[in-house]
Each structure stands twice: as C-alpha cells, then as structure tokens.
C-alpha positions, 0 to 999 in steps of 0.5 A: 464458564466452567470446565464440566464435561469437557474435561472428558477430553482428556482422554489420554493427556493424564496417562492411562492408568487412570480409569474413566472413572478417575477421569470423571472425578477431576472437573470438580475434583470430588475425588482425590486431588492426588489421582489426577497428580498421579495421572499428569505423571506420565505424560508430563512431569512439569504438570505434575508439579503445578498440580501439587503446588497449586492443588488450593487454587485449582478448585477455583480455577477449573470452576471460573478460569476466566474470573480466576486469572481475572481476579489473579492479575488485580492482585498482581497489580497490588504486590509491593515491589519486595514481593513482586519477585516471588508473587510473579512467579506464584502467578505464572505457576497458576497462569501455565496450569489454567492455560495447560488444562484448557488446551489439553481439554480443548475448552480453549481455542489456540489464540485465547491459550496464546492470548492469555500466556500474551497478556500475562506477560504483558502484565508481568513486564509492566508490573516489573518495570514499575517496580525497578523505575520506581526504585530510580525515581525513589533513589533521585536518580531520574532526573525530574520524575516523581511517583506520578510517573511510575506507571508510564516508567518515566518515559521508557517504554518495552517493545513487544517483539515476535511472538509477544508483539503479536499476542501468540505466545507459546507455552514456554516462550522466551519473551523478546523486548526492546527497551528504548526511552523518550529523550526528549522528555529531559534536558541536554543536561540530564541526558546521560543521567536518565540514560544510566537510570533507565539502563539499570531499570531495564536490567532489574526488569529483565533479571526480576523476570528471568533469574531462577530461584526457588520459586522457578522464573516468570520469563526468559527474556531477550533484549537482543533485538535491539539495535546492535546488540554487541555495542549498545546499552540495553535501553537506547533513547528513541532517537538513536533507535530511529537513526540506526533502522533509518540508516542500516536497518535490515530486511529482517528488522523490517520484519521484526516490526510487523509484530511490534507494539509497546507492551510496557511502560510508556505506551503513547511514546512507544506508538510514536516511536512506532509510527516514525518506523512505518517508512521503514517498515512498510515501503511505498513500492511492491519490495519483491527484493524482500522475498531474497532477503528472507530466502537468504536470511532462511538459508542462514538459519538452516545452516547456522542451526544445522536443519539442512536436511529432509524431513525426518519427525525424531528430533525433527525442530517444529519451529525452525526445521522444514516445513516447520513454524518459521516457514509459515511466519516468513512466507506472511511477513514477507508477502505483507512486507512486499505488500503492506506499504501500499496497503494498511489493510495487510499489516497484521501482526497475527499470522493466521488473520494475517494470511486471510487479509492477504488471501482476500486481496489476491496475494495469497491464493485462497486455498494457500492461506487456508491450508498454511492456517490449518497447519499454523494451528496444528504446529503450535499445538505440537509445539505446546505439548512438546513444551509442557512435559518439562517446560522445556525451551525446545521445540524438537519432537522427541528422538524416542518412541516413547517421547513421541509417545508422551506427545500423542497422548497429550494430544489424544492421538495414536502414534502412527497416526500422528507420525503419518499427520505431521509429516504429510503436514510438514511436507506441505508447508516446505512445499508451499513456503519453498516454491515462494523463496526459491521457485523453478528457474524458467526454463531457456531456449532462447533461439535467436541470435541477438547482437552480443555487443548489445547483451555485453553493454547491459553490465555496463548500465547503472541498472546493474552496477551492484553485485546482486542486481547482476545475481537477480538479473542473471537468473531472469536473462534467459527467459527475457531473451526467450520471450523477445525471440517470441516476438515479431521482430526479435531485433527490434524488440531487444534495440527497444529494451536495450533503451529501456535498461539504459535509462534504468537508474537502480533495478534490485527492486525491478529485477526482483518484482520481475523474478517473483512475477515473470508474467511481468516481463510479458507486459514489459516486452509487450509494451517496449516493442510497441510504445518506446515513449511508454518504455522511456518513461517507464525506465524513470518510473519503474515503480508503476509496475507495482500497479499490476500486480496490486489486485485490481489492475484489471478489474473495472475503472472505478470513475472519478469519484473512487479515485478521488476518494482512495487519493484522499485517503493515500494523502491522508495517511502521509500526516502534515508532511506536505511535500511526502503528500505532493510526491504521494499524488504524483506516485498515484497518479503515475500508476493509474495513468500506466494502467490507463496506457496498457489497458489501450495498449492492449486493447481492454479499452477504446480510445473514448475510453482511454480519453475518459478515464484520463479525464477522471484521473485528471479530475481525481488529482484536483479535487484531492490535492486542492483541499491539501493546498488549501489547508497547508496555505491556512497554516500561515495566511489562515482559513479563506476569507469569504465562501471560498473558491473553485476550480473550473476546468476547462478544454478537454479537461472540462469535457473529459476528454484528455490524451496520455500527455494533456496538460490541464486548463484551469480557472479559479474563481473565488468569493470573498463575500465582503472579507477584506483580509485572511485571518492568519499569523500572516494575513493576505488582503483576499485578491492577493490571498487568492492568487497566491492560492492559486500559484500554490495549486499551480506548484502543486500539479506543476512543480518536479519533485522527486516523483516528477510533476503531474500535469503541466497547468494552462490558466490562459482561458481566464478573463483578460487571458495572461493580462488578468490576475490569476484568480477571478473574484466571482463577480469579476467572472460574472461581469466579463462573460456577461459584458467583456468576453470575446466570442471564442471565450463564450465557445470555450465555456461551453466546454467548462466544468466545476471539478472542486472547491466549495459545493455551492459556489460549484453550483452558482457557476453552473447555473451562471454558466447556462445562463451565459450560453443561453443568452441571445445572440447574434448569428451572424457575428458569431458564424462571422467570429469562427470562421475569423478564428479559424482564419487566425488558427490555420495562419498561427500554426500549420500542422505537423505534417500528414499525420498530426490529428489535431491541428488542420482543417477538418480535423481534431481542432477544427471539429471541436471548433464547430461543435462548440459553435453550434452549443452555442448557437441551440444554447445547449449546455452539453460538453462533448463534441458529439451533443455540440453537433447533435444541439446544431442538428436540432436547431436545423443549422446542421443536418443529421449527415454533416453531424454524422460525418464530422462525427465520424471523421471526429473519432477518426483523429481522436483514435489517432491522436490517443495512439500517437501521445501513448506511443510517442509522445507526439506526432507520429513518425510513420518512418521511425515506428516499428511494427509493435507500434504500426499494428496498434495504431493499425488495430485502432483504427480498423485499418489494413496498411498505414498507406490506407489508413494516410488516405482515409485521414486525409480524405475524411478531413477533407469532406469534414473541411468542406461541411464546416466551411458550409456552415459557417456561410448557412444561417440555422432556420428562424424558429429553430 
C-alpha cells in the first residue's frame, strides 16, 4: 500500500504556504524533504520535528506504512535490554508519524490509526516488562524462574484498561495498566520474595516507558486503577484483586473491566483472572441501579474538573466537557452494564460496534447508536488534532482563534464551519446521553385520596430500608400513585401493592428498573390489581421483570425446542459450577413462566395456549438440565452403564397441557445393556446407579435453592406406584405394561411422552408405547374398570366447592378420564383430550354431539382452571376476588357476570356427567 495521490488530501493540514505544487512533491518526496518540514510548521510543531528527526525513514514509510511498522516492530522485539529504553522511543517517533500522516491524509480509517497507536503499545508494554523480569530472573530474585519464563513475565501479567483494553488509543494517550501476578505459581514461602520482585519489575516497566530523557518518552502510564490505589503495592497477587472487586468493587470498576484485557506478560493468567471477574462485572439481573451510579460518577467529574457549564467551543474539553467523548462512553458501558449479564453478545469492548450490538437487540434505538457513532468518530478526530500540534496531554479546543485556526486546517475545514459543526455535534450528544442519566421526572396529578397509614407504613418495609432506595422510590411515588388512581378500583389497587411492597426483600435495583422504564409500572399495577398470588410471588421474585424489557417479551413463542437450546446455552456458560447451573435453570424458567402469565393476563394468549407453552417450559427445563445431572453424577460414579436412560413425562406434562402451578409426572427408564456396575472413582451396581440417577434429577427440579425450586416432581405412575424402585429397567417396564399394569395405567399411558435422555431408547418406548395401547382388549372390563375408578375417584376427594374446575363429575378430570378411555378402546396413540374423544367417535362408541359437547364443557374448565392457578394459586374464591380479577376470568370465558358464568359451569358439567355415565353403560359397534 502506498500513499499516491491520496496525499493530496492535505490540502491544509501542512499550512498554506506551500503551493500545490509543493503539496504534490511529498508522496514520494521528490522534492525537498525540508518544503514539507517548513509546511507542518504552521499547523503543528510536534510534526515538524518527527519530520526532521525521521526525514531517513519517511521514504520507506509513505511507500509501504504497513510493511514499515511491520518490520519496525520485529526489530523491536530484538533490541537488547541496555538499548530498549532509546530504541522504544526511536520507535514511537516513527510510529506517531506514520499514524499522523495517515489520519491527516485520510488513507487510514480511525480504528486502524487507533489500532496501530494500540498495538504498539501493546508491543512496547510486553517488550519493557521482559526486559525488567528478566533482569529479576537474572539477579535470582523470582523464586524458581529462569529465562524460559521471561516471555510470560514469570506470571505477571499487564491489564489493559480503557482506551488500551479496547484497542482505541489516541494520538497522546496515557496508557492505563493494572499489573497483578499469579500466586499461585509460588510456594507459601516464597510469596513476599515474588511480590517485591514483581513490584520492582513493574516500577521499571512503567518508568522505562514514561521517564523523559533526550530521546522524549514512549507512554505516560498509569497504574492507578488498581485496587486501592493510595494503600496497595503497584503489582498485587490475583487473589487479592478478586477479593477487593468481589467484596467492595465499585460500579465505576465494573465499567472499567468491560474494556479490560491482558495486554502483557502472562496472558493465559490474566484471562482467567478476567473470567473469576465476569460475575462481578456482568450481573445476572437487568442492573438499572447502574444507570445512577454512572449519572453520579458524571456529576462528580463535572464538578471535580469544573465542566459545569454550557457549551462554550474555546477551551471547551472534547473528552470530559458536555456532549463530549466520555458521554458517549458512559451512555455504552452503562446500557452493556445493564444488559451484558444476560446477554454475552453486548460485552464489547469497542465503543462504536458496542453500540451497534445494543442497537440490534433493541436496547439502543437504531437511529441513536447511529447518530452517537458519527459523532464518536468525529470527536476523536478533533481529538487527534488537537493532540498532534504539541503532543499535548490535552483535550481542550484551543481558546484562540488562531489555535481554533490550526485545528480547522489539520482537519481541512473553514473555521466557521467547523465552529457551527461541533457545537451542533456537541449539543446532540448531551442531549441524547443527558436524558438517559437524568430524564424528565413524570409529571404527578394524583387525584384520589389514598389512605395515608397505608402510604406512611411503605418507609417502614424492608424494601426501603437504605437511604437510596428512599431516593429512587421518592422520585417514582407520584406517578405510581397516579397510575393507581387511573385504575378501576383505586383503593383496591393500592391494598394490593401495598402486599406487593411488604414482601419486597431489597428494592434499589426494582425501583431503578422502574425509573428507567416507567412502562413497568403499568405492568405491575396491571398485574397486582388483577392477580394477587402473581403479585406475591413477584415480591420474592422481582428479578423476572427483567424478562420484559429483555427484547423479545412480546415477540412469538419460541416452542419447545428454542427454549431448550437457549437453556442449554445459559448453563453451559456458568462452567462446572453446578449449583450456579441449578440456580441458573431456576432464574430462567421463573422469567418465561412470568412471560407466559402476563401474556394470558393480558390476553395476547388463550388458555390452550397458555397451557402449551407451560408444557414447553416444562419440557425445556428436563431435557437441559437432565444432561447437566447426568454429567455431574459421572464425575463421582462414572458414565451410565449400558445405553443409558430417559425421561417419560406423563399427565398433563406428557400431553402438554400444564397450568401456572403444575407439579411434573415423571418416569425414568433405563437400559443397562448387560453392565452389571458404572465405571467411576465410586462405582454403583446400575439398579442403584440408576435410582440414584433418578433422585439426583428429582433434587434438581425439586430441591429450594436460593432461586427457589422449579416444579415439584410426582413419580407415582411408575410400575408398582411408590412400592416399585424409583427407576424402571426397560425390560421391567416392558414386562409390567405387558402383564401387570392395571387398566387405570394403561389409561394413563396414553398420555405419556419421551422428553429427554438417549435418542433411540426415546424411539423403542414409543414404539412399545403404541404396541401397548394397540393391544386387544376386553370392552367390558375396561368400561367396567372406569367406571369403578370413578366411583373410587369421586369417594377420595369431593370437589372444592362450585368453582374447583378439576375435580367432580363432568368436569376437568372426569372428561380426561373418558377421553383417554376411548384412545384406548380406537387404540389411538393421540395425547390430547380432544383426539381421545375424537378415536371414540370413529370407532361408533361416542357420537359427534357427545365428543362436541364434552369438548366444549372440557374448555370451559380449563379456561377456569388456567384463571384460577394464575391468579390465586388455587381454587377461586369468588368472594375475595376483586374486580382486576373478576374481569379476567369474566373475559375468558365470554361471560357477562360470574353468577352466569357459576351456571353455565354447573350446568355444563351436568350434561357432560350424563354423557360419560352413558358411555360407560354403551358397547362401541362390533367392527368399529
């Protein structure tokens, strides 16, 4: 690559004394190197004089820049350690001058000038820290090292931070460094002695790159963004590090690390010291307390560097003034701060693609990122020139004209233009950036007159125990209060957040995700007027909120298979830490199933398909965190002996059909193949490998961790019920369906359903499934046997009164029941109620108008029964529910008063009582 004619973009970067014809005369410096020494004059001194210290290499430079700084940087890497200090500082005399010329020229885009000031530092830290470790190592004073561990620096390693970390380094940054070593690559013993070794490396490092001498300096570096600066050594041992960030870390230090990387040194070490940090750094919940944190940390600065004020271009500071750099920086690294922990995809350490990851998942709007990227480009470019006239450590616009001057002609702009475009650009990004941090406060007019002994015992809840959860909560009481006068039942509305604030543990974070998104606090007046058992587990579970705003809580369900994909993924990411991977599963699932509740409370769904999408949720959380269990029990008892095992779900898990508080009925069914005993550090003859499988799996769906638990687990449908072991061996299952299994489990296989564990095992009991219900059968017995079991039913349990949709005669159970008597009786592998009915219709034992009535009564109480668990957890109480509620359920059923909607129930189920007692008096047509 060359510069050629592009060089003819300076049209008045070098000053206009210099005709064109002079201009022309410096690609390939046929003319005098001294016209183009004379023309940088002007504009830029520091310019000046790289030109005439580097008029040599310049030929070479402007004809290959790539392949000089190429062949630059191996010769670097050569130097002898004497002659490091002079021979950085050559190259950075070289380095600044390339970049220079390219930028001026416009041959280069910004991130390769900012790449390549990037990696020469990067070279320059690695080449500096060899030097001082290798001067230890030669003195014997790191214990244990010898040369072969210069290039890792005996286990120290350099943390690139801010501008370095993210490889956009301007034209005179200060480099910014955290030094830290591994410990644990010493003895006990010789800890302090590798500690002061390493301390007195990294002061040679730094002051080998940052003392001035003659040959000028190779970067001022900064170790202050250690840990405690004022207290602690400037190399610390990793442990500690982690300590310090895990214990009293700060949000600033969290944003710190987005950038971070290791640089120099020991660069495996530093990953991991990196990857112990992601917790800290990347939250699990949407961390909208950020968004105050950084406002504040803004304010500080402002204050602390006296900018204040409006925007005035003399002086004005491109990096920390209004609308400046800094702005824009905060505004990404807070949004990926709030974001990043749920989602890997947004931790970028660059700022523009940064903001292009967070526009394309709706955190950012398009025209925003766009915007603030445009102007993120321009600002460093200002920055650049401002840089390049003295190599000054400043990034204040001059306060003359004719500095303003010098600035527009190295940017090869007229002054008034550039004076118009910069503060148009400045005011747009302290707009943008400013209603983020610090928005409007929405407006009040609250109109009703609430109780105020219910408003005086908020401050008295755990919720608001901390100074600033008071703060936060005190800006948002107006509008909450406004929104629940809005609502129909005003009084009702407040009793019910009333419940929601008292079971609130912490609520900084709520009351944060709440100010930053006030269309929240809709949704949770919305759902605490209408479903109070919602609300209550809300209040312990406040973090599912984040789901809403997460970018897809409305978009189109994903079904079964997505879920368990993205699940897999989430648990893959947490590592071996298999707890961490079971509280994971448990956060998950918890914000789906909120999602799933709010889009039937708000009628974006019907209750079938509320009952579906539970299923897959359901069905999603087994077959993720079944291979999770199954690895983690190998570790100590080995791999599985024989094929392996699967997971048959069975009732309204196996048909897919679950409500908002379903427990799981599962069976596992193994096939050891012959092995006798697991291969493991403690190895299970495999009926006891298997059943302890099993409890592990139970443990894990079942068990409260600090996330709560997930389901509650029901095994009673495996042969022999809670007599038989608690996993079946294939050829048990096989034997007692075949020749032991009552009819009631026959019935109850048909709604059974392979969710997980190995493929072709799945397949066999599928196929064995069919051939079971295929099998010949007497009639008579079996109408006999249901109509017993109903009898036995009906004298265990009597319904929850008027309104309990599942139990009683011709209602949920009761149709169920049938249903799965005439799959049955057709032989019909089909899972759902309405094809059970549908197999007894085309066998002649039901008519189209029974199957259609039982069908209808059958959706009926599941509209019920689906409103009922959502909104109370049980059965309804007509006389306790209020009018949020009595409007739901009202609405679901297409009913006009919950009077109308009692009759309907009761006399649907007495039509549907009558057809089943029919039936099971009725033989189907011989031949059917």
């Amino acid at each position: 690559m060359t510069f050629d004619s592009r060089m003819t973009r300076l049209p008045r970067a070098f000053d206009t004394d210099l005709g064109d014809e002079a201009l022309r005369a410096v690609p390939g410096l046929a003319g005098d190197v001294a016209q183009l020494v004379q023309g940088t004059g002007g504009s830029s001194p520091y310019l000046k004089s790289l030109i005439e210290r580097e008029a040599a290499w310049l030929p070479e430079a402007l004809d290959d820049p790539d392949g000089a700084l190429t062949r630059l940087f191996a010769d670097l890497r050569e130097v002898a350690a004497d002659k490091l200090p002079v021979a950085l500082r050559h190259a950075k005399r070289k380095v600044a001058l390339i970049t220079a010329l390219a930028d001026l020229a416009g041959v280069w885009a910004l991130e390769k000038v900012t790449g390549t000031l990037t990696d020469f530092a990067d070279l320059a830290s690695q080449v500096a820290l060899e030097a001082a470790i290798g001067a230890e190592i030669r003195r014997g004073k790191l214990p244990g090292a010898s040369d072969e561990d210069i290039p890792t620096a005996g286990g120290m390693v350099s943390l690139a931070m801010g501008k370095m970390g993210a490889h956009e380094l301007n034209y005179s940054s200060d480099i910014d460094l955290i030094c830290l070593f591994d410990e644990t690559r010493f003895d006990p013993d010789d800890y302090h002695d590798a500690r002061a070794s390493f301390i007195r490396a990294t002061r040679k490092m730094a002051a080998m790159m940052n003392d001035i001498t003659g040959d000028g300096y190779v970067f001022r570096t900064d170790l202050r963004l250690r840990p405690d600066p004022a207290v602690t050594p400037v190399c610390l041992a990793m442990e500690a590090a982690e300590r310090y960030y895990e214990s009293v870390g700060r949000t600033w230090e969290r944003a710190a690390f987005i950038k971070a990387r290791p640089s120099a040194g020991d660069l495996n070490a530093g990953q991991r010291f990196l990857d112990t940090l992601r917790p800290f750094v990347w939250r699990k919940h949407l961390d909208f307390a950020a968004i105050q944190d950084a406002h504040d940390m803004r304010l500080r600065i402002r204050e602390h560097k006296g900018l204040g004020g409006g925007i005035t271009l003399p002086g004005h500071n491109m990096k920390l003034g209004r609308g400046g750099i800094r702005e824009i920086e905060f505004f990404t690294q807070t949004r990926q701060l709030i974001a990043g922990g749920r989602d890997p995809y947004l931790r970028d350490r660059h700022t523009v693609p940064a903001l292009r990851k967070l526009a394309s998942k709706g955190w950012v709007p398009e025209d925003v990122a766009d915007t603030l990227s445009d102007h993120y480009r321009f600002h460093r470019e200002v920055e650049h020139r401002i840089q390049m006239v003295n190599d000054a450590r400043t990034h204040l616009l001059p306060k003359s004209e004719e500095g303003l001057e010098r600035i527009a002609c190295l940017m090869g702009r007229d002054l008034a233009e550039l004076k118009s475009d910069l503060r148009a650009r400045l005011t747009e990004v302290h707009e943008l950036t400013e209603g983020f941090f610090a928005p409007d406060a929405p407006g009040a007019g609250q109109e009703h007159a609430f109780d105020p002994e219910v408003l005086e015992r908020w401050q008295t809840y755990p919720a608001l125990r901390s100074q600033r959860a008071m703060e936060i909560f005190g800006r948002l009481r107006p509008e909450i209060l406004k929104r629940l006068s809005d609502t129909a039942r005003p009084d009702d509305a407040l009793l019910a957040l009333d419940g929601f604030l008292k079971g609130l543990p912490a609520g900084v974070q709520l009351f944060s995700l709440f100010e930053a998104n006030p269309q929240l606090i809709d949704l949770l007046i919305d759902i605490v007027g209408t479903a109070p058992a919602l609300a209550r587990h809300l209040s312990r579970n406040s973090g599912v909120f984040d789901a809403v705003i997460g970018g897809s809580f409305f978009a189109t369900w994903p079904g079964e298979g997505a879920l368990t994909d993205e699940l897999s993924k989430s648990l893959a990411r947490e590592g071996d830490d298999y707890e961490l991977k079971l509280d994971t599963a448990r956060r998950w699932a918890k914000e789906w199933h909120f999602r799933v509740g709010v889009h039937h409370l708000r009628g974006l769904i019907c209750a079938d398909e509320a009952g579906r999408q539970y299923a897959d949720l359901a069905s999603a959380c087994v077959s993720a965190l079944w291979p999770v269990v199954t690895d983690k029990f190998a570790e100590k008892h080995g791999p599985v002996p024989g094929r392996g095992a699967i997971v048959l779900g069975m009732g309204s898990l196996g048909a897919q059909r679950l409500n908002a508080t379903s427990d799981l009925d599962l069976i596992v069914i193994y096939d050891a193949d012959g092995v006798d005993f697991s291969d493991g550090r403690r190895p299970l003859a495999s009926r006891a490998y298997y059943a302890r499988l099993t409890q592990a799996m139970v443990t894990a769906l079942s068990a409260p961790m600090a996330q709560g638990r997930l389901y509650e687990v029901d095994m009673r449908l495996r042969p022999s019920g809670t007599q038989g072991p608690v996993a079946t061996s294939v050829g048990s299952f096989r034997n007692y369906q075949e020749n032991e299994a009552w009819t009631w489990e026959h019935l109850a296989l048909t709604r059974a359903r392979p969710i997980t564990g190995h493929g072709a095992l799945m397949d066999e009991i599928e196929h064995f499934r069919g051939e079971i219900l295929a099998k010949a059968r007497e009639e008579d017995t079996l109408r006999t046997d249901v109509a017993e079991m109903r009898r036995r039913i009906a004298g265990a349990k009597a319904p929850d009164g008027p309104w309990d949709a599942k139990i009683g005669a011709g209602r949920l159970q009761d149709v169920e029941l049938i249903s799965q008597t005439g799959a049955l009786l057709a032989a019909a592998t089909a899972r759902s109620v309405v094809e059970g009915l549908q197999a007894g219709v085309a066998i002649g034992w039901l008519d189209a108008a029974e199957a259609t009535e039982l069908s209808t009564t059958y959706a009926l109480f599941w509209q019920v029964q689906l409103a009922s668990r959502l909104l109370s957890g049980a059965t309804l109480n007509t006389q306790d529910i209020g009018a949020g509620e009595r409007a739901f359920l009202l609405r679901e059923t297409g009913e006009e008063t919950l009077e109308a909607l009692e009759a309907r129930m009761q006399a649907q189920s007495e039509r549907a009582a009558v057809i089943i007692e029919t039936a099971l008096t009725r033989s189907a047509p011989s031949g059917a």
